[in-house]
C-alpha positions, 0 to 999 in steps of 0.5 A: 666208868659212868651209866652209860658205858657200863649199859653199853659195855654189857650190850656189846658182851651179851651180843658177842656170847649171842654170836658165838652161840649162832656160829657168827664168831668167838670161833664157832661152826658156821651152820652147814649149808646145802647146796647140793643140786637134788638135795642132802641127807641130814644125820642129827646126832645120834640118828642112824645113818639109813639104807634100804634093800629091795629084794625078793625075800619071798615065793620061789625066788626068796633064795635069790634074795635072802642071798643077797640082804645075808651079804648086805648084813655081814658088810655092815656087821664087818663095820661094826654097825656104825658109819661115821659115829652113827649106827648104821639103819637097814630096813627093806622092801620085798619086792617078789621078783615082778614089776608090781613088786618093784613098784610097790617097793619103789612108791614106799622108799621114795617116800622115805626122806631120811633114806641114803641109797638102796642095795637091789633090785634082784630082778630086772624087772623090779628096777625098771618099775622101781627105778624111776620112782628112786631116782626121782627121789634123788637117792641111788640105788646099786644092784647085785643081780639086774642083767638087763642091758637096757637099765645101763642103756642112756638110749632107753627109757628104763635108764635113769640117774642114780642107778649101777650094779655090780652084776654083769650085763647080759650082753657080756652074759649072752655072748658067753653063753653062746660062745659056750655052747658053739664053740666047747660043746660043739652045738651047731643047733639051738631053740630059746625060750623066755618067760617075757620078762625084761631079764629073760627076753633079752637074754637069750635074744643076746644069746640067739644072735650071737650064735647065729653070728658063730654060724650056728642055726636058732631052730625056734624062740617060744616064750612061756608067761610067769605062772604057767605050769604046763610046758608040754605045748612049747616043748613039742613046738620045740622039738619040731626043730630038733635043735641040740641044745634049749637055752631057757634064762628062766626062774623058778618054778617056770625053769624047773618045769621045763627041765623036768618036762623036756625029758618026756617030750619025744625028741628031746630026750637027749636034747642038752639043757642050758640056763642063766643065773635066775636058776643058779639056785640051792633050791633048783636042782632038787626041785627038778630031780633028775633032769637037771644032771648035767644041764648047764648054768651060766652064773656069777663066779667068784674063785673059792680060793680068793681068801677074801672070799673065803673069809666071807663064806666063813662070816656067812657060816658064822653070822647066818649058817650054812652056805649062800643059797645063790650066786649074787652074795659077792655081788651084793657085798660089793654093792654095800661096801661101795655104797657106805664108802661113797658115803663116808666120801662126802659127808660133812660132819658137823661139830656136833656129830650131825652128818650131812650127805649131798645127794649129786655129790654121792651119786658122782662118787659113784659114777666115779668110782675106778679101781675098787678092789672087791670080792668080784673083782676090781670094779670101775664105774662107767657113766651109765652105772655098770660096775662089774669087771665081768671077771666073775662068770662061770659055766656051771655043770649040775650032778647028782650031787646038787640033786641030792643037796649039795651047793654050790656046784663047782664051776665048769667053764670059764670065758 
């Protein structure tokens, strides 16, 4: 063979080894290409798959979000921390139950590229400050706990892409509440009061129609702020009425205020006591003492003979001790489980271990979900990002047991 053949022979090796090397042939990956309408996620190998929490882990309401990152926790632990050959990332905003929170929360993960989706918000006031920043980012973000109707309303400015939940929606919530007390208690008068937020004010504006539609009559609906303290001014405006029955869907410390109060307010003495789940709470009912023996709390409910459900109230007493402190631990479970399947769904995992994750693509596997057997039920996904079957929601009766500590109470009612 002369020079020059030789010369070219070499070329044309050094130039195969070089495209096998990039992908372009000897059989190789060809480099993963996104296209993706809002983008992609990429996992180098070794990296952690990352997902956030924004919850309410602190101030009154930190029961309502220590219960729900304690689910987040097990659903992870229940995959041995890892997703697809990565370990699994979890890190977390305090959002403290209030608008200023979600938005702080909301500015700092939207920020943070290398986040796949995030389990919260508790309140919902929180999302609708948070939201729109989160789904800007591309990312989705499933609520355990969010009841306002307007997060899943497309007709409203607080709806936006990206965003479900495995809560109920307080339309289903409301109507329920109401149709408890008029139809099961016998109550034929109400007053309402709120606190002003999205969560409260629409809830017992769902539960005030609803009623009125029964046939009952709405004596009064008063609204306190977040931070008052004395509830003597709108409990006598209240009693005025003389309504049988005060549904209040209120937090803590505000509802056990209330509660406590209206026992001293002439008039009321013997007026029945009715909340949502924002007071559905271990901490409530010793923060309120006697008053609370015998008021009502509608509330999420999951069966304690589900044995699904008793094995993660078994993990709960295992991996972090005790009993969840509120209702949405099921819920947020879901959420998780849900999230991390999506994942796994429509990833692109390279040869070398690096995972890809189309943002679009995890968003459609979502609002596509159908049928998802979880520990609150079957879930299906509706085009708005509601999720919940609306099979877990109880009435719950407190008594002097819950005031002495016990938790949870067991349920009273069921729609």
């Amino acid at each position: 063979m002369n020079k020059r053949l030789i010369a070219l022979f070499s070329v044309l090796v050094i130039a195969s080894m070089a495209l096998a090397a990039c992908g372009g042939a000897g059989g190789g990956a060809a480099a993963y290409e996104c296209t993706d309408a809002i983008g992609c996620v990429t996992v180098a190998p070794g990296d952690p798959i990352h997902i956030a929490y924004a919850l309410t882990v602190s101030g009154p309401t930190s029961s309502l979000g220590e219960d729900s990152r304690g689910a987040i926790e097990i659903a992870i632990a229940d995959r041995g921390g890892e997703l697809l050959g990565h370990p699994i990332e979890l890190s977390g905003e305090d959002t403290l139950c209030s608008a200023e929170g979600g938005q702080a929360a909301g500015t700092k993960l939207s920020a943070d590229a290398t986040i796949v989706g995030v389990i919260g918000t508790n309140c919902s006031s929180e999302a609708r400050s948070a939201m729109p920043l989160i789904s800007q980012a591309g990312m989705v973000m499933i609520s355990p706990s969010n009841t306002n109707p307007d997060l899943t309303n497309p007709d409203h400015p607080d709806s936006h892409p990206g965003y479900f939940r495995t809560a109920h929606n307080d339309l289903f919530q409301g109507r329920v509440a109401a149709e408890f007390a008029y139809n099961e208690l016998g109550v034929r008068s109400v007053a309402t009061i709120h606190d002003g937020s999205p969560y409260a004010e629409s809830l017992q504006a769902v539960f005030a129609e609803v009623f009125a539609e029964l046939g009952g009559t709405v004596t009064a609906q008063e609204a306190i702020n977040v931070g008052d303290t004395d509830m003597g001014p709108v409990l006598t405006t209240i009693a005025a009425g003389s309504p049988e029955l005060i549904y209040f869907p209120i937090f803590e410390p505000e509802g056990n205020l209330i509660a406590s109060k209206s026992k001293e307010v002439s008039g009321l003495e013997d007026v029945i006591l009715m909340a949502a789940d924002g007071l559905f709470a271990d901490t409530m009912p010793e923060a309120t003492g006697s008053a609370a023996v015998g008021m009502y709390l509608s509330g999420p409910y999951v069966d304690v003979n589900n044995a699904a459900y008793g094995e993660f109230l078994q993990k709960w007493a295992d991996q972090i001790g005790g009993v969840p402190p509120s209702g949405f631990h099921a819920h947020a479970y879901d959420a998780t489980n849900m999230l991390l399947n999506a994942i796994e769904a429509v990833a692109v995992v390279g040869e070398d271990g690096t995972v890809n994750i189309p943002r679009q693509a995890l968003r459609d596997a979502l609002y596509g979900l159908s049928g998802y057997a979880g520990l609150t039920g079957n879930l299906t996904c509706d085009a708005n990002g509601d999720c919940a079957t609306g099979e877990a929601l109880g009435v719950f009766q407190l008594s002097q047991a819950e005031v002495d500590g016990a938790w949870p109470p067991p349920v009273f009612w069921q729609p």
